[in-house]
C-alpha positions as a printed Julia matrix, in Angstrom:
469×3 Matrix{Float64}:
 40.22  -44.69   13.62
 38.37  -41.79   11.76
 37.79  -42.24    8.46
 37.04  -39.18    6.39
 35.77  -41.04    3.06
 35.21  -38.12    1.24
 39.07  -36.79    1.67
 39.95  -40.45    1.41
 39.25  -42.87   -1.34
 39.81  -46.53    0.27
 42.07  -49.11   -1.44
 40.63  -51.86   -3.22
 42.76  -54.49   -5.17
 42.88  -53.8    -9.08
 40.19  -55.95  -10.7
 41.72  -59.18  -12.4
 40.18  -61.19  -14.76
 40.21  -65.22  -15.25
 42.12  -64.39  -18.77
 44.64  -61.74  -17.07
 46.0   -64.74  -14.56
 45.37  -67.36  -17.89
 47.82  -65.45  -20.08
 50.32  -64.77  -17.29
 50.49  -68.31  -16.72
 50.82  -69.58  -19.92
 53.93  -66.73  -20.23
 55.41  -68.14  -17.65
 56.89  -71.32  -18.43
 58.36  -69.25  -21.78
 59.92  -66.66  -19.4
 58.07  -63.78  -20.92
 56.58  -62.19  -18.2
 57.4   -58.49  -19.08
 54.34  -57.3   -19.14
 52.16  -59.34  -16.89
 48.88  -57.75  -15.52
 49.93  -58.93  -11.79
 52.42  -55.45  -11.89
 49.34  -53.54  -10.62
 49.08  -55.83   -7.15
 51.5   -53.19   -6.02
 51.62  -53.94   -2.34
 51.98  -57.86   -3.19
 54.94  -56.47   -5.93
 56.47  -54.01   -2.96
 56.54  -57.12   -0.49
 58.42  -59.17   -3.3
 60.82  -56.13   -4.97
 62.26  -55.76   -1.06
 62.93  -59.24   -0.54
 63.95  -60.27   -4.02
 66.43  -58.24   -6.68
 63.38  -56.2    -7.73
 63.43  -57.31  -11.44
 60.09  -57.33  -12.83
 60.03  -60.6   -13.86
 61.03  -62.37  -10.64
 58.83  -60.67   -8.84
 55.86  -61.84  -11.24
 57.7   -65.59  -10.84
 57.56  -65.21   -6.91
 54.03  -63.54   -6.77
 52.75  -66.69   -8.85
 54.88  -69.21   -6.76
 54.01  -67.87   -3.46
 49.9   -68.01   -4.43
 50.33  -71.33   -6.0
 51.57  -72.83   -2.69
 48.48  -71.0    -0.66
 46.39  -72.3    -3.49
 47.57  -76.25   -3.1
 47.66  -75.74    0.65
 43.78  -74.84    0.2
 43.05  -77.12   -2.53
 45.55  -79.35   -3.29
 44.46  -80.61   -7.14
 44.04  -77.1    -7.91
 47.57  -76.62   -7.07
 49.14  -79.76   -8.74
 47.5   -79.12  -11.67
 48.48  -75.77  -12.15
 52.23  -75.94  -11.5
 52.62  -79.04  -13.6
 50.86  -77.42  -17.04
 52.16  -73.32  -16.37
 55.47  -73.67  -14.16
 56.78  -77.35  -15.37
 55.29  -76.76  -19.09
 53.82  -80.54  -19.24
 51.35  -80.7   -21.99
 47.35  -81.31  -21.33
 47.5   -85.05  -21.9
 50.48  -85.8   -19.9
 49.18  -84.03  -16.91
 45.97  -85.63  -17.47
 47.67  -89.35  -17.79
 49.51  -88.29  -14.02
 46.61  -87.53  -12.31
 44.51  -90.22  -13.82
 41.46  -88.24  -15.23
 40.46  -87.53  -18.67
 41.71  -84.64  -20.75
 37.82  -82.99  -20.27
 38.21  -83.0   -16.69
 41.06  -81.85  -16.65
 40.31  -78.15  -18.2
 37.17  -78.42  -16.08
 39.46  -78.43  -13.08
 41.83  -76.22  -14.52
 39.12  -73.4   -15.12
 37.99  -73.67  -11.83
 41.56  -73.59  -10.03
 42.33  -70.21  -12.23
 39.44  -68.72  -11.43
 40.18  -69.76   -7.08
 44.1   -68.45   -8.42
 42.38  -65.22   -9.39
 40.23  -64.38   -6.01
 43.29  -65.01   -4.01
 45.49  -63.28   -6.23
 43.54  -60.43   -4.59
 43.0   -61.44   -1.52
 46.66  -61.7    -1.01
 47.19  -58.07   -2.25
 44.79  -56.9     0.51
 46.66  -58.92    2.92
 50.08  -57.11    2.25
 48.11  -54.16    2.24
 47.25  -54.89    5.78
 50.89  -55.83    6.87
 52.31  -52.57    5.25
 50.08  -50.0     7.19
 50.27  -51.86   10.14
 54.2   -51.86   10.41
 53.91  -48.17    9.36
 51.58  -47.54   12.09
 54.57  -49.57   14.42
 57.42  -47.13   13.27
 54.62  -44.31   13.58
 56.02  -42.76   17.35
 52.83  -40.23   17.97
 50.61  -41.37   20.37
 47.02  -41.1    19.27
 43.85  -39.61   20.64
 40.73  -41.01   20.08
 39.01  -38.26   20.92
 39.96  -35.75   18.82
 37.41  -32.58   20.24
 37.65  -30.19   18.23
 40.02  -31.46   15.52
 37.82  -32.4    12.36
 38.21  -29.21   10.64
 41.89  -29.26   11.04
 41.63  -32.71    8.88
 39.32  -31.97    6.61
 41.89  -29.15    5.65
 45.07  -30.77    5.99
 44.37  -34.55    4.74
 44.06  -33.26    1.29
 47.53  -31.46    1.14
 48.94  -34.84    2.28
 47.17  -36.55   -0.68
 47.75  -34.05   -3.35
 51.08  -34.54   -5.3
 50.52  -31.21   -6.33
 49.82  -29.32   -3.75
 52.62  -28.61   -0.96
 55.18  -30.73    0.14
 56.13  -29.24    3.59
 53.56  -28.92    6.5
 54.01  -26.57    9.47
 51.42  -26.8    12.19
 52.06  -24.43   14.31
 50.8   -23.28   17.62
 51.37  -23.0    21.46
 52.56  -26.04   23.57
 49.61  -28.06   24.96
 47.01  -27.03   21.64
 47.05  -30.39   19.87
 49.74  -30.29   17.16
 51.04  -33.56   18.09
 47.42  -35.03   18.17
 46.67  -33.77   14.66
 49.68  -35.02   12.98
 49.02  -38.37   14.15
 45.35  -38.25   13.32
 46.63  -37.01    9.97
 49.27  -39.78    9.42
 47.17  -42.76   10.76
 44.15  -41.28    8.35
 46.48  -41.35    4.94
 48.67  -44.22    6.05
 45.69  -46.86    6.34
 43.53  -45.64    3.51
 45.9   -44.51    0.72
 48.08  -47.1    -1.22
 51.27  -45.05   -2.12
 53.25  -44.89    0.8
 56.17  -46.37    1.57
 57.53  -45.72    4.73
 57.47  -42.91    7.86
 59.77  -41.59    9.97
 59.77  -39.51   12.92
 61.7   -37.02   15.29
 60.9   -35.53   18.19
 63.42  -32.63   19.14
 61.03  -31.46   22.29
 63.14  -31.0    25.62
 60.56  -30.58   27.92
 57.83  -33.62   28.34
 55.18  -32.61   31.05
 52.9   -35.16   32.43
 49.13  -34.88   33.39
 50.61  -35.95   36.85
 52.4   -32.59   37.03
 55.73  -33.74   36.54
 58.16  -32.23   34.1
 61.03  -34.22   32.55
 63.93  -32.84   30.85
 65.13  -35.06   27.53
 69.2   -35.57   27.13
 69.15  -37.26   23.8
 67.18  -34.64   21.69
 68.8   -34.2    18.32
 70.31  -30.66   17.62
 71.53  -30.04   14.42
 70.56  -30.97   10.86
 72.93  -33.4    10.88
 71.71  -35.74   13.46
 68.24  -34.74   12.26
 69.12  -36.47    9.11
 70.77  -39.22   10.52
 67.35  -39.61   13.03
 65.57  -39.88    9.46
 67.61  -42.31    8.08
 67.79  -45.06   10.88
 64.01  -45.07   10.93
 64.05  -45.56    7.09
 66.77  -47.88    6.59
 66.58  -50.18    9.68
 62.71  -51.02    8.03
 64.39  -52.61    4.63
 65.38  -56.22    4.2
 69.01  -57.1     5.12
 70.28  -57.17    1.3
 68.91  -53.69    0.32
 71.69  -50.86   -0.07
 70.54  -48.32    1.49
 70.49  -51.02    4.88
 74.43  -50.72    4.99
 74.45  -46.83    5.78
 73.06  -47.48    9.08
 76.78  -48.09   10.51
 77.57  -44.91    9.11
 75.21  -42.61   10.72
 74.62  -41.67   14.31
 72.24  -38.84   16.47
 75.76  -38.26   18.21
 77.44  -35.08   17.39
 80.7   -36.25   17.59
 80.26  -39.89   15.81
 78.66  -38.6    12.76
 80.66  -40.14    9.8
 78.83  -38.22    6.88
 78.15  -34.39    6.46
 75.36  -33.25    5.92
 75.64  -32.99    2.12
 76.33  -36.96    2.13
 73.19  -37.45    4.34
 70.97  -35.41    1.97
 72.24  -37.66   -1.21
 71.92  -40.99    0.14
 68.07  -40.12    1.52
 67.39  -38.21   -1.68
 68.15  -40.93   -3.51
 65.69  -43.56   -0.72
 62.91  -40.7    -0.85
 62.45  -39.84   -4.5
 62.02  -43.49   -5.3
 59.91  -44.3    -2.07
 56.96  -41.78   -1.33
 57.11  -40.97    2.35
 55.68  -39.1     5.59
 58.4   -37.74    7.24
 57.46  -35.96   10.67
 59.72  -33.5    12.93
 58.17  -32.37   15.89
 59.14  -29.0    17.23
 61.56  -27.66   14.91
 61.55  -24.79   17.01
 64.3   -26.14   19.15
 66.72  -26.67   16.5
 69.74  -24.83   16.86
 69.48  -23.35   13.31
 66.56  -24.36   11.18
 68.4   -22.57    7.76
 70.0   -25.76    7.02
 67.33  -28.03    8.02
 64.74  -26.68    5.79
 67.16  -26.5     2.77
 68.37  -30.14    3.25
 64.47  -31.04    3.95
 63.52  -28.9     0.27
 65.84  -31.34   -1.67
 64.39  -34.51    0.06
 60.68  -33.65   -0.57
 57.92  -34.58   -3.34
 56.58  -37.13   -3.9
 57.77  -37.68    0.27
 55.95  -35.02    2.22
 57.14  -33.59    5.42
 54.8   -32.35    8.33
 57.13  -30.27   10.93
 55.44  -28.76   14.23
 56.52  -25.68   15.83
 55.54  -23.18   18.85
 56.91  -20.46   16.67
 56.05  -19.85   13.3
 58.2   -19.6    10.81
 56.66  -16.76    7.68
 59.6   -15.77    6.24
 60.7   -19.58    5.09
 59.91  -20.19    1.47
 58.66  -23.84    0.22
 56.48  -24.02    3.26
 52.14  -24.26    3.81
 51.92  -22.21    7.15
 48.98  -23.89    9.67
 48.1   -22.38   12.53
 46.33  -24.37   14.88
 44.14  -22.28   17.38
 42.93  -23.2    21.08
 39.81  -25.07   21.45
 36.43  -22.74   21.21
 34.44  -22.72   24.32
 32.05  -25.82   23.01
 34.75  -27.77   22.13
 36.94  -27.35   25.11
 33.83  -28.33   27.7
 33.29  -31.79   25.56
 36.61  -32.49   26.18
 36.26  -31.48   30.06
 33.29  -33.78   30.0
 35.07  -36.7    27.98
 38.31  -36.68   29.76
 36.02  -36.83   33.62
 34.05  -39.62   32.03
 37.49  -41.26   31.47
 38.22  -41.06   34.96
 34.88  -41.5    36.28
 34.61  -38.17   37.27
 30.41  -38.12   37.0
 30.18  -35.08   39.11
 31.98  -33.39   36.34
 31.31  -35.44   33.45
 27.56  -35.01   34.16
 27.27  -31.06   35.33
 25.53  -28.63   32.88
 28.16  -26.92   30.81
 27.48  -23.64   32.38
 28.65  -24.57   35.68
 31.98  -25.37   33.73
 32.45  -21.93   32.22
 34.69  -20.5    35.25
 36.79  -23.99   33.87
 37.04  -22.52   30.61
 37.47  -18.65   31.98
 40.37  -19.9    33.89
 42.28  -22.52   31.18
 40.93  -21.17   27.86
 40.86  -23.94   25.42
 44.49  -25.76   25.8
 43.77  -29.29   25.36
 46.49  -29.99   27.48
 45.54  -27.43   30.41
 42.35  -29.09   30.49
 43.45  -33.1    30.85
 45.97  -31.49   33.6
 42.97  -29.75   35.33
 40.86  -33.17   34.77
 43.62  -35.35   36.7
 44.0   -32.59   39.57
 40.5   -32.9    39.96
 40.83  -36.57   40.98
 43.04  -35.12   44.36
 41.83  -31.49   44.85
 38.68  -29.68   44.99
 37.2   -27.33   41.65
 37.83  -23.99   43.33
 41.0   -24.94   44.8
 42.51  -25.68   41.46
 41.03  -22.92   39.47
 42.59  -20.17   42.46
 45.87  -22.07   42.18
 45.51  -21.79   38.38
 44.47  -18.05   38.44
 47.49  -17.35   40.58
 49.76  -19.77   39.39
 50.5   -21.93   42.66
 51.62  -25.04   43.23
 54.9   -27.11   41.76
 52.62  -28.99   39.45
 50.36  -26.04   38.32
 54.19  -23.86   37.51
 55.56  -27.23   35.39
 51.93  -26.79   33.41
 52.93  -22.67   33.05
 56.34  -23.61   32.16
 55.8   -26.24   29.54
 53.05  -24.31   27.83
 55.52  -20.88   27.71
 58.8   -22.56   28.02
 61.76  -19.47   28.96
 59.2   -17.47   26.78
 57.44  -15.88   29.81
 60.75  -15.25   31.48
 61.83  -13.54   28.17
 59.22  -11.26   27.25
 58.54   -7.63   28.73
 56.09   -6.67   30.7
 53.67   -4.98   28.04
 53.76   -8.19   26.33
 53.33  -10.13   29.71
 50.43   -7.94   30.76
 48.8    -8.61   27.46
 49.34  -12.83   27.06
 47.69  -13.06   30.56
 44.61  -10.83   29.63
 44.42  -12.79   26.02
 44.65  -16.31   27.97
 41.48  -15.57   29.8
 38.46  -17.44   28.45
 36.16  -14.08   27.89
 39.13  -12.65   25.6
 38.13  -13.85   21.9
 36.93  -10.76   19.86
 38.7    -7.95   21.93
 39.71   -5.09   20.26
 43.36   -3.71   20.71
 41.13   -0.51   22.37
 39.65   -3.11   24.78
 43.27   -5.16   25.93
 44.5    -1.87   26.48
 41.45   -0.87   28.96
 42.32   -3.98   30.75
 46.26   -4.14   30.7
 46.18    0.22   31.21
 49.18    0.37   28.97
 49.89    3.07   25.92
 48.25    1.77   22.42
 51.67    1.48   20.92
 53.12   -0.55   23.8
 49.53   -2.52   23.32
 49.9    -2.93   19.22
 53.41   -4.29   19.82
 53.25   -6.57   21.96
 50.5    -8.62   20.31
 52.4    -8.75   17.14
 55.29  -10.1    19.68
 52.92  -12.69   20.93
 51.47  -13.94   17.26
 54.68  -14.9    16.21
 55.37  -16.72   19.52
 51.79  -18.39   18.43
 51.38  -17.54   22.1
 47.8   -16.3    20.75
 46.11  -16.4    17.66
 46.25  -13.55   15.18
C-alpha cells in the first residue's frame, strides 16, 4: 500500500487522560453520561451506534462495559474493582471489605486499573479502526496494482479532492480503455480509506460490457446495469446489506433490484432513501464507465443530490465537458520512461529476464508499436511468453491475430467501426509511439489529408479521449 503522508495525515486515537476515563466513570453509575469525553473514540462509538439504538449514552454505557470485560479478562482485580465502585456504585470501604484489602490499597489499585482502562480505551479505538477499513477494503470491488508505473502524479492530484470537504464532490477520470482509470481509483480509494477516519462506507458499480483478458480473450457481461434506476439500486445493496440487521435503512433491500422489470421504487424514491443514508454517512461511491449508460442526464442529477460530504469518483472513455457539478480528469497514456518500467516489471513478473533485463533502447520499437497503454503492454508481456518479439509487434502493426483484434476492440470498442476515415487515418498516426508533440501541419504530412479534414478529426478524437488534447 502507498502511503502519501504528506496528502494523508494518519489516524491516531484522541489523547485521553487518567481524569477523562475517572470522571466518566464516576458519571456513570448516576446515568449522566451526556457529555462523556469517550464521544471522540469515533470508530469505537460507530461500532456501538450500529449495533445498539445509537443514543449517546448507551453507547458510552457499552463502550465502558465492553473495555471493562477486556480489562478483567487481562487483569482480573483491575476489573472487579472497577465495576463494583463505577457500574454497581458500592462505596470505597465496602468494596474494600469484599476483596479483603485495606481502603489504601484499594485506590492504589484503583489508580493503576484506570490508568490500564485508559491505554486500552485506545487501543480498542485503533482496533475498530482496523476492522472498519478492512471490511471497506472487502466491499471495495477494484482490483489493485501494486505497481502503479506511472501513477503518482495522478495521486498526488486527486487524493486531495477526495479529502477536501470543500473542494469537489464528483470525480471523472477519464481516458481510453486499457490507460489505468480503474487502477487509479483503487489506488485512490485504498489510499483515503486506510488513512483517513471519516468514512463510512463504499460502494461500487461496474457498467463495463466488454472484459478483455491478458490471455486474449474477450467476454461479453449480461448483468451490467443500464439505467439510473438500477444504478441506484446497485448503490444501495452495497450500502445497506453492510448495516446490522435492526438498522432501517437494512429493510429496503427487498425493495430494490438491478432488474429492470422488478424495480419496486422510482427513481425519485431511490434518491430519498440514499440521500437520507449518505448525508448522515460520508461515503466513496465509485461507477465505472458511465459511458455505457443509456442516458447519463438522470444519473448525474440523481448522483448531485446524493453527494457532499459522500464523494463520487465515475470513470469514463468519453468525457463528459458540458456536465455541470463535475472536476474533469483526464488521464493520459504512459510517457515513454514510464511505459518501459512497466515492460520491464510486468517480464520480471513472468520471469521474462531476456526482457526484463534488455537495455531500454532495444525496447523502443515496443513502445513505437503500443504507445503507453498499460493494458497493451501486460497483453504484449503475456504474448511474449508464446510468441517471438517481432512476431508480435508485425501482428500488432497490422492488427492480426484473434487475440491481438479482442486487444483493438476493447481499447476502441464500435468506436473504430464508427468513425470516418480522416479521423481513422489520424488515431492510427497519433497511436504511434514517435507521435507526442506533432503539430496539426505534421499529422497532416503523414495522414496526406486537407487541414480542415485534419483539425476536425482530432477534436473528434479528444472527446472520444481516444488521444490526449
Amino acid at each position: 500500500m502507498d502511503i502519501y503522508p504528506d496528502l494523508i495525515t494518519q489516524y491516531s486515537p484522541p489523547v485521553l487522560s487518567r481524569d477523562d476515563v475517572l470522571s466518566t466513570l464516576r458519571r456513570w453509575f448516576q446515568g449522566d453520561l451526556a457529555d462523556s469525553p469517550l464521544k471522540s473514540l469515533n470508530h469505537l462509538s460507530r461500532g456501538f451506534q450500529q449495533n445498539g439504538n445509537g443514543v449517546a449514552d448507551d453507547v458510552t454505557v457499552a463502550i465502558l462495559e465492553h473495555a471493562l470485560a477486556r480489562l478483567e479478562n487481562e487483569h482480573n482485580l483491575y476489573g472487579i474493582l472497577l465495576t463494583k465502585r463505577f457500574r454497581e456504585g458500592e462505596k470505597v470501604l465496602a468494596v474494600a471489605n469484599e476483596l479483603n484489602i485495606s481502603e489504601s490499597r484499594l485506590h492504589e489499585i484503583q489508580r493503576s486499573a484506570v490508568e490500564r482502562l485508559t491505554e486500552l480505551l485506545q487501543e480498542l479505538e485503533m482496533e475498530a479502526y482496523a476492522e472498519h477499513c478492512e471490511a471497506l477494503h472487502q466491499r471495495l470491488t477494484l482490483p489493485y496494482d501494486e505497481t502503479l508505473v506511472g501513477l503518482e502524479d495522478h495521486l498526488r492530484a486527486l487524493i486531495p479532492v477526495l479529502l477536501d470537504d470543500e473542494s469537489a464532490n464528483i470525480v471523472a477520470i477519464e481516458g481510453v480503455s486499457g490507460v489505468g482509470k480503474t487502477a487509479l481509483t483503487s489506488a485512490i480509494v485504498q489510499n483515503v480509506i486506510y488513512h483517513s477516519t471519516s468514512w463510512a462506507n463504499v460502494a461500487c458499480v461496474n457498467l463495463r460490457r466488454k472484459v478483455f483478458h491478458l490471455n486474449g480473450q474477450l467476454d461479453v457481461r449480461q448483468d451490467v446495469a443500464r439505467t439510473t434506476g438500477q444504478i441506484l439500486s446497485q448503490i444501495g445493496i452495497q450500502l445497506f446489506s453492510a448495516l446490522p440487521d435492526h438498522h432501517p435503512s437494512r429493510a429496503l433491500i427487498s425493495q430494490l433490484s438491478t432488474n429492470r422489470e422488478e424495480l419496486r421504487l422510482d427513481v425519485g424514491q431511490l434518491v430519498s432513501h440514499l440521500q437520507r443514508y449518505l448525508k448522515a454517512n460520508k461515503c466513496i461511491l465509485i461507477i465505472e464507465d458511465l459511458d455505457e449508460v443509456e442516458n447519463i442526464d438522470p444519473l448525474l442529477a440523481a448522483l448531485l443530490q446524493l453527494v457532499g460530504p459522500t464523494k463520487v469518483i465515475l470513470t469514463s472513455r468519453k468525457s463528459f465537458y458540458d456536465v455541470s457539478g463535475v472536476y474533469h480528469y483526464q488521464l493520459s497514456q504512459l510517457s515513454n520512461h514510464d511505459a518501459l518500467a512497466l515492460l520491464h516489471a510486468e517480464a520480471a513478473a513472468v520471469h521474462l529476464h531476456e526482457v526484463a533485463d534488455a537495455d531500454s533502447e532495444h525496447l523502443v520499437p515496443v513502445f513505437e508499436i503500443l504507445g503507453g497503454n498499460p493494458l497493451a503492454i501486460r497483453f504484449f508481456v503475456r504474448q511474449l511468453q508464446i510468441y517471438g518479439l517481432h512476431e508480435i509487434l508485425d501482428d500488432l502493426r497490422e492488427a492480426r491475430g484473434d487475440a491481438i483484434v479482442n486487444l483493438y476492440r476493447f481499447l476502441f470498442g464500435t468506436v473504430w467501426e464508427e468513425l470516418p476515415d480522416a479521423a481513422q487515418a489520424v488515431l492510427f498516426v497519433l497511436c504511434q509511439g514517435d507521435a507526442a508533440g506533432l503539430t496539426l501541419g505534421e499529422i497532416q504530412k503523414r495522414c496526406d489529408l486537407p487541414y480542415n479534414e485534419i483539425r476536425g478529426a482530432v477534436k473528434q478524437l479528444v472527446m472520444l479521449n481516444l488521444v490526449d488534447p
